[in-house]
DOVO-491389 format. One record per residue (C-alpha): residue number from 1; residue in one letter; chain; x, y, z. Coordinates in Angstrom, 2 decimals, decimal comma. Example, Ala and Ser with C-alpha at 12.3 -4.5 7.8 and 13.67 -1.06 7.14 Angstrom:
REM DOVO-491389
1|a|A|12,30|-4,50|7,80
2|s|A|13,67|-1,06|7,14
***
This chain:
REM DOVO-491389
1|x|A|310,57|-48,42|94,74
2|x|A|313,19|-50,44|96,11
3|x|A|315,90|-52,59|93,92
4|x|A|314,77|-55,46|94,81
5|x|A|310,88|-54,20|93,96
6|x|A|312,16|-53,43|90,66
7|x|A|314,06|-56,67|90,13
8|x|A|310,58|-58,14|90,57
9|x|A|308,69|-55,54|88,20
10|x|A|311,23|-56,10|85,76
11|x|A|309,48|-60,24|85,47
12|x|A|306,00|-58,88|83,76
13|x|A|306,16|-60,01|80,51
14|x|A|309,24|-62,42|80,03
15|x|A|309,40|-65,63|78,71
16|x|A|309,13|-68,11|81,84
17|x|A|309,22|-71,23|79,54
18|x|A|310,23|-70,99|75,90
19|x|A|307,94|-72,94|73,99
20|x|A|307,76|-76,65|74,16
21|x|A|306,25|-79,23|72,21
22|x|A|304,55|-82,31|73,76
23|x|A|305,98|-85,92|73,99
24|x|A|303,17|-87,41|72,01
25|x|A|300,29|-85,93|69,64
26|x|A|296,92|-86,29|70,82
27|x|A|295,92|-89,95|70,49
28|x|A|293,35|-92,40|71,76
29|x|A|294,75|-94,36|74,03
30|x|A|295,63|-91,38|76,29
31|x|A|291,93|-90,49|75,63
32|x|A|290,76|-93,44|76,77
33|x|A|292,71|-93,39|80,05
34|x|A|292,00|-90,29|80,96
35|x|A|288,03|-90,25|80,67
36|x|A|287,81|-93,91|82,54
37|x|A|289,89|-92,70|85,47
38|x|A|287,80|-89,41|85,52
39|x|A|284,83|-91,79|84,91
40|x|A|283,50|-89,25|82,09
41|x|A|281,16|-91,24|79,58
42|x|A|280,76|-88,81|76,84
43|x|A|280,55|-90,74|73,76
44|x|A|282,11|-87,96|71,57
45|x|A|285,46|-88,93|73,10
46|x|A|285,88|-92,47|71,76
47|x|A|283,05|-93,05|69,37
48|x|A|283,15|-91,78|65,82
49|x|A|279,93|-92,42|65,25
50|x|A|278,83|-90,20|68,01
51|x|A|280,89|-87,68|67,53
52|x|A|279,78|-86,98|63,51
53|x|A|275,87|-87,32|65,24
54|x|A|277,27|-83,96|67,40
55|x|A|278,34|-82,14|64,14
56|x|A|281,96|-82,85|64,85
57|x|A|284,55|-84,69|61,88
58|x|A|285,41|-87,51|64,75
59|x|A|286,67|-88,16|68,38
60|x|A|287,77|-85,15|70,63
61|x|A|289,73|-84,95|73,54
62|x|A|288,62|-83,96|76,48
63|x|A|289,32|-80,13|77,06
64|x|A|290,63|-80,89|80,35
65|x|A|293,57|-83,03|79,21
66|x|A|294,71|-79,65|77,88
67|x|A|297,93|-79,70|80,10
68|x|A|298,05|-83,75|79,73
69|x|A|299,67|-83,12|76,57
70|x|A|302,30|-81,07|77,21
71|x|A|303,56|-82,18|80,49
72|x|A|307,85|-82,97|80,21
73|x|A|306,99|-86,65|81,66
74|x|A|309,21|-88,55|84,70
75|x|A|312,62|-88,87|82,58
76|x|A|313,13|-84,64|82,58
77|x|A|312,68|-84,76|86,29
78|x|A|315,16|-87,13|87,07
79|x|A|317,46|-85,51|84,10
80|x|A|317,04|-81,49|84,47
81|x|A|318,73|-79,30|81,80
82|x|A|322,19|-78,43|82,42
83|x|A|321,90|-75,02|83,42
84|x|A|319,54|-72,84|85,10
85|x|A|316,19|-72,19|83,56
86|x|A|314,30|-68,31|83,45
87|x|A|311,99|-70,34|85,94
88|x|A|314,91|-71,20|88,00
89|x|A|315,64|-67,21|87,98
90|x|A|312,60|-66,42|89,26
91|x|A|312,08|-68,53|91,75
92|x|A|315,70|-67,89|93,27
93|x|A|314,46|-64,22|93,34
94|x|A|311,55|-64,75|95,36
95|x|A|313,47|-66,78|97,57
96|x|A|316,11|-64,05|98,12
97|x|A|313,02|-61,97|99,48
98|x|A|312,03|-64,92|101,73
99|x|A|309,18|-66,08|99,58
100|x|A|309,67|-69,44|100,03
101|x|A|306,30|-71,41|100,69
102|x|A|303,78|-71,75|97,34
103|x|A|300,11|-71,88|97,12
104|x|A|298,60|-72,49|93,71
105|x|A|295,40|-70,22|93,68
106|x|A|293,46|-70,21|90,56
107|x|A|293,44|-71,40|87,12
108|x|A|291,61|-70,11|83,87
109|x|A|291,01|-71,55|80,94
110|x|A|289,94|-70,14|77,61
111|x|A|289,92|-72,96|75,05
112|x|A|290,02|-71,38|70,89
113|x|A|289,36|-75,25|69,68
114|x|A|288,92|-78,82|70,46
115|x|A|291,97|-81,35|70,18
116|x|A|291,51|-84,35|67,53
117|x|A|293,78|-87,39|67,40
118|x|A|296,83|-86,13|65,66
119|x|A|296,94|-82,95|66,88
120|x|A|300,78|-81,87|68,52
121|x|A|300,36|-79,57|70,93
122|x|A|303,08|-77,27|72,40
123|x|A|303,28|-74,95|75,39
124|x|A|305,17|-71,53|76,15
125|x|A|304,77|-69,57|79,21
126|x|A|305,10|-65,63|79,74
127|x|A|304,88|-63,67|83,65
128|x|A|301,75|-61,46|83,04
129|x|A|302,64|-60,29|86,36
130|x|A|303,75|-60,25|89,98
131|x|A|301,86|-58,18|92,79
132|x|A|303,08|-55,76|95,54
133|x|A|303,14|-57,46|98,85
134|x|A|299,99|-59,08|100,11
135|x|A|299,28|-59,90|103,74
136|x|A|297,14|-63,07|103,69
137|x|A|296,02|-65,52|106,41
138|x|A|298,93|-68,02|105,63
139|x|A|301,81|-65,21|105,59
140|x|A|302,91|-62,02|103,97
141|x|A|303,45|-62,76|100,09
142|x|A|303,02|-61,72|96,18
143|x|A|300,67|-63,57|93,58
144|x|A|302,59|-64,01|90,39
145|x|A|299,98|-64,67|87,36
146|x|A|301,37|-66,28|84,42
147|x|A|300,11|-67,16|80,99
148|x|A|300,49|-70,29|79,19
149|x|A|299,35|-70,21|75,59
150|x|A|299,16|-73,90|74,22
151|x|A|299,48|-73,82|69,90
152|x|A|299,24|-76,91|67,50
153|x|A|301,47|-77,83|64,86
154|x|A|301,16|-75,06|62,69
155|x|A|301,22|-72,35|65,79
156|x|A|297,62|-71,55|65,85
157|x|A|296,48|-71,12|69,24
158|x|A|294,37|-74,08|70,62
159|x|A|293,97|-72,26|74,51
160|x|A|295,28|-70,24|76,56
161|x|A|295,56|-70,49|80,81
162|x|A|295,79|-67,63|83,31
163|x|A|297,50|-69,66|86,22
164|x|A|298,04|-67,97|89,11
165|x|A|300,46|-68,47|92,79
166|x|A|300,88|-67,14|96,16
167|x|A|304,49|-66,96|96,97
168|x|A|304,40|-66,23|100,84
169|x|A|306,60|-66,09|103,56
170|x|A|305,44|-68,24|105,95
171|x|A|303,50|-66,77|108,93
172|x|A|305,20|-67,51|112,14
173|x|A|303,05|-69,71|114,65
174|x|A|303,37|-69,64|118,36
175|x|A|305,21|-72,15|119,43
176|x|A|303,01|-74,58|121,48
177|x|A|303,78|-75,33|125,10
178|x|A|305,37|-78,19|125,74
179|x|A|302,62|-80,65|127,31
180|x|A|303,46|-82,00|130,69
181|x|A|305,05|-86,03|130,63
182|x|A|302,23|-87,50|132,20
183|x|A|303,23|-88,71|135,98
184|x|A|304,56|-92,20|136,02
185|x|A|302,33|-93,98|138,22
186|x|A|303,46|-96,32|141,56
187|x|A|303,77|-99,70|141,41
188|x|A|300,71|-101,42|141,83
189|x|A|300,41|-103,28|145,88
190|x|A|299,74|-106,85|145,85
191|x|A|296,26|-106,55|146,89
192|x|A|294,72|-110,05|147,93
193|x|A|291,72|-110,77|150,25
194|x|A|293,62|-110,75|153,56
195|x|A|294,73|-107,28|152,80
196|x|A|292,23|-105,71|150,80
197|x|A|290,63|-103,93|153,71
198|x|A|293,62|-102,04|155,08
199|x|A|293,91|-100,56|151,27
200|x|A|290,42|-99,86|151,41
201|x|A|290,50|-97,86|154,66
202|x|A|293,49|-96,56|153,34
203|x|A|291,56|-94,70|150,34
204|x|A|289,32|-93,07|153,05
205|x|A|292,89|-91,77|155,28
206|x|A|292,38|-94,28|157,48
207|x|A|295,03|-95,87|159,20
208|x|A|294,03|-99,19|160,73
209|x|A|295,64|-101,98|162,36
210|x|A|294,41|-105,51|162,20
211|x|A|293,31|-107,39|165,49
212|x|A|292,47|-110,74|166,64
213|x|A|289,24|-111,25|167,84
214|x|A|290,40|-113,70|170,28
215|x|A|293,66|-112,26|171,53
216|x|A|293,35|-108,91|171,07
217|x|A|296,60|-108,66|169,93
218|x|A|297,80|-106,62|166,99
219|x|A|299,63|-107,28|163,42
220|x|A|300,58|-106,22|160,44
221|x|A|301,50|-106,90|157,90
222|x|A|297,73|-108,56|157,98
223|x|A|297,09|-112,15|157,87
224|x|A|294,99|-114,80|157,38
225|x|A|295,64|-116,22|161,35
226|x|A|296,85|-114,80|164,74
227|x|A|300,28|-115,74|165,49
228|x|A|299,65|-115,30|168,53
229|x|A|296,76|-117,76|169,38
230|x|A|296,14|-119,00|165,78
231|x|A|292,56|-117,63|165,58
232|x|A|291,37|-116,48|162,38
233|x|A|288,77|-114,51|163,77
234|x|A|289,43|-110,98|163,57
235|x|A|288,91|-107,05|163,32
236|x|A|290,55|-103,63|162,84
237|x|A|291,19|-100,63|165,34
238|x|A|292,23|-97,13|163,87
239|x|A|295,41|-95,98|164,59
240|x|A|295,78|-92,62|165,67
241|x|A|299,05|-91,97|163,36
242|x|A|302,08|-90,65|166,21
243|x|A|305,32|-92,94|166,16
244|x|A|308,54|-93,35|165,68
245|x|A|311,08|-93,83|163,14
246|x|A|312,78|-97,28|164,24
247|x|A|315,00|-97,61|161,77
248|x|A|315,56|-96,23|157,89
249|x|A|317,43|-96,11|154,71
250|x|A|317,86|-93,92|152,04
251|x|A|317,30|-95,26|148,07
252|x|A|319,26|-93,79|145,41
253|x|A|319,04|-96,40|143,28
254|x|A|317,30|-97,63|141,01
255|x|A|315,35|-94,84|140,35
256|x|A|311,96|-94,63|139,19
257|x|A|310,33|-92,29|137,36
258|x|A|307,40|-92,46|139,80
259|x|A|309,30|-91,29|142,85
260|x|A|311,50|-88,15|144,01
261|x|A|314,52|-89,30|144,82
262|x|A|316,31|-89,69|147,02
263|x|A|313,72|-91,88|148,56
264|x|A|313,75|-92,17|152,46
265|x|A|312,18|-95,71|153,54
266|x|A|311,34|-95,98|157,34
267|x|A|310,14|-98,40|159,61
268|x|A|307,90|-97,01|161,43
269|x|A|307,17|-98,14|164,90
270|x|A|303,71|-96,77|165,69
271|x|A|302,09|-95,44|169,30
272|x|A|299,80|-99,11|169,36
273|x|A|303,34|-101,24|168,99
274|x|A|302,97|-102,15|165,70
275|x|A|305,44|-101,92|162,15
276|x|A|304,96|-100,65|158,54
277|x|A|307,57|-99,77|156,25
278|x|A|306,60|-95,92|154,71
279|x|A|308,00|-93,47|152,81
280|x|A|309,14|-90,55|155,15
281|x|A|308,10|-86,89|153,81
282|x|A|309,26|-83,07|154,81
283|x|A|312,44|-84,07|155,56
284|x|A|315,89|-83,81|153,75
285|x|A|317,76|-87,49|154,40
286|x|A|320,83|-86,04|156,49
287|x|A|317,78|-84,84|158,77
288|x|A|316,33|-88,19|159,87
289|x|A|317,15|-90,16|162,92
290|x|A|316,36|-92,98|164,53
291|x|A|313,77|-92,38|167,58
292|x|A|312,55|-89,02|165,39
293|x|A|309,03|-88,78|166,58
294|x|A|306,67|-89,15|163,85
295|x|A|303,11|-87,97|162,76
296|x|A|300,77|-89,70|160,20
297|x|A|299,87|-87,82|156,75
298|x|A|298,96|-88,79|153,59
299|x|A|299,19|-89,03|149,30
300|x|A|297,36|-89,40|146,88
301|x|A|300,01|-90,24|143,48
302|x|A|296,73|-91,26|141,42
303|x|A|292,77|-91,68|142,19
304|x|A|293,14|-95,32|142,44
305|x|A|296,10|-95,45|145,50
306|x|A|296,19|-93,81|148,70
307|x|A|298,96|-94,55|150,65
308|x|A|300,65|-93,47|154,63
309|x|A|303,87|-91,45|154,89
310|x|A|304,90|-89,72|157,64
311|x|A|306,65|-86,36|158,63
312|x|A|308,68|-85,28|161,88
313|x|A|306,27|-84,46|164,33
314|x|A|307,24|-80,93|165,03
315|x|A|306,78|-80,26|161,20
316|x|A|303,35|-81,66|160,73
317|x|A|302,63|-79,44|163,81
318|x|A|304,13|-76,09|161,95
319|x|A|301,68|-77,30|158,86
***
């Protein structure tokens, strides 16, 4: 046996808590409080009459206010005794062996006679005793069982309680992984109807360029009219993706939370002759230049938005 399973031993049968007398003797009022909040309409508890019908010289309290009685009240817990109390002791022991976290686990009652108005009822505790070391689903620990022996006024016994603990240490738990930040999304495009069919197409990887009917010229951004002929007649040819960069810059700033930065922004100048502005992909900035040769691919950054970037041509080719 170790010393410190000895120090332990060494607890069955001290005094935990010398004996105490309650604030108040047993009296009505507390009575009646207690069985209206428990909503307990026995009549032997507040009737007199009832209680002689039952055999009984007058009111009894309820056996479960046993404790009620004897408990120190809200001004010795903001006023603790000077010094260190044997239930101080103990518990700094089981601390020391890491026993930190408490479980009540049972309680048992043996009552040797009802309480009548009057009655003064004091408490004293003794350590009955403390286990070896359990394992148990909440952590490796001891149950310490204690006695408290309740007396009245002239130190007869009026019940006694087995009440017993789980001092454990708690069991470690895995520490979960850290969930993901969920990706910010894009900014939403100003979609209106005269360019609700190029984002459209766009969900289904198409590429497409608006054209007038009249004309047959090509634009974009799209529009309402031609600028060309002012006809507002018009339809849509699929581009087939190869162009150029024309021009581009490189965004640092501001960044958002959406994007990788840094963020390359091209004009592209595509094989039909027209312009969008894209985001340039599988290619480090330093690496872009204007006239690069360009190939169409796309992204998907959530299921609602599907939008063109492009890549040098000789690295879509390697892909």
């Amino acid at each position: 046996m170790t010393g410190y399973e000895t120090r332990l031993r060494a607890w069955a049968g001290r005094e935990l808590v010398a004996r105490r007398r309650g604030q108040d003797p047993v009296n009505v009022p507390m009575i009646r409080h207690w069985v209206e909040a428990m909503g307990d309409d026995n009549p032997v508890y507040l009737d007199d009459d009832a209680a002689r019908a039952t055999g009984r010289d007058g009111i009894v309290a309820p056996a479960s206010m046993m404790q009620a009685w004897t408990m120190r009240g809200y001004a010795a817990s903001v006023r603790p005794a000077a010094g260190p109390s044997a239930a101080d002791e103990l518990d700094a022991l089981l601390a020391e062996g890491g026993y930190t976290s408490v479980v009540a686990t049972d309680s048992e009652f043996e009552f040797h006679r009802e309480l009548t108005p009057g009655d003064h009822v004091s408490v004293e505790e003794t350590v009955e005793s403390i286990s070896p070391e359990k394992k148990t689903a909440l952590g490796t620990g001891r149950f310490i069982s204690t006695i408290k022996t309740y007396r009245d006024a002239a130190g007869n016994v009026v019940a006694t309680q087995r009440w017993r603990i789980l001092r454990f240490r708690p069991a470690e738990k895995p520490k979960p992984e850290p969930e993901p930040e969920p990706q910010a999304l894009r900014p939403r495009p100003a979609i209106n109807p005269d360019n609700a069919f190029w984002f459209e197409a766009a969900r289904e990887h198409r590429l497409v360029i608006q054209r007038c009917a009249e004309c047959k010229s090509l634009r974009h951004p799209p529009g309402p009219a031609c600028p060309q002929c002012g006809s507002f007649d018009w339809g849509t040819v699929e581009s087939t993706g190869n162009g150029h960069v024309y021009t581009y810059v490189v965004n640092h700033h501001p960044r958002h939370p959406a994007f990788d930065h840094p963020l390359i922004v091209a004009v592209i100048e595509l094989a039909e002759g027209t312009r969008l502005i894209a985001n340039m992909a599988g290619v480090a900035p330093d690496d872009v230049e204007i006239g690069m040769p360009v190939v169409l691919d796309w992204i998907d950054p959530d299921p609602d938005l599907s939008l063109p970037v492009f890549r040098p041509a000789d690295a879509k080719q390697e892909r």
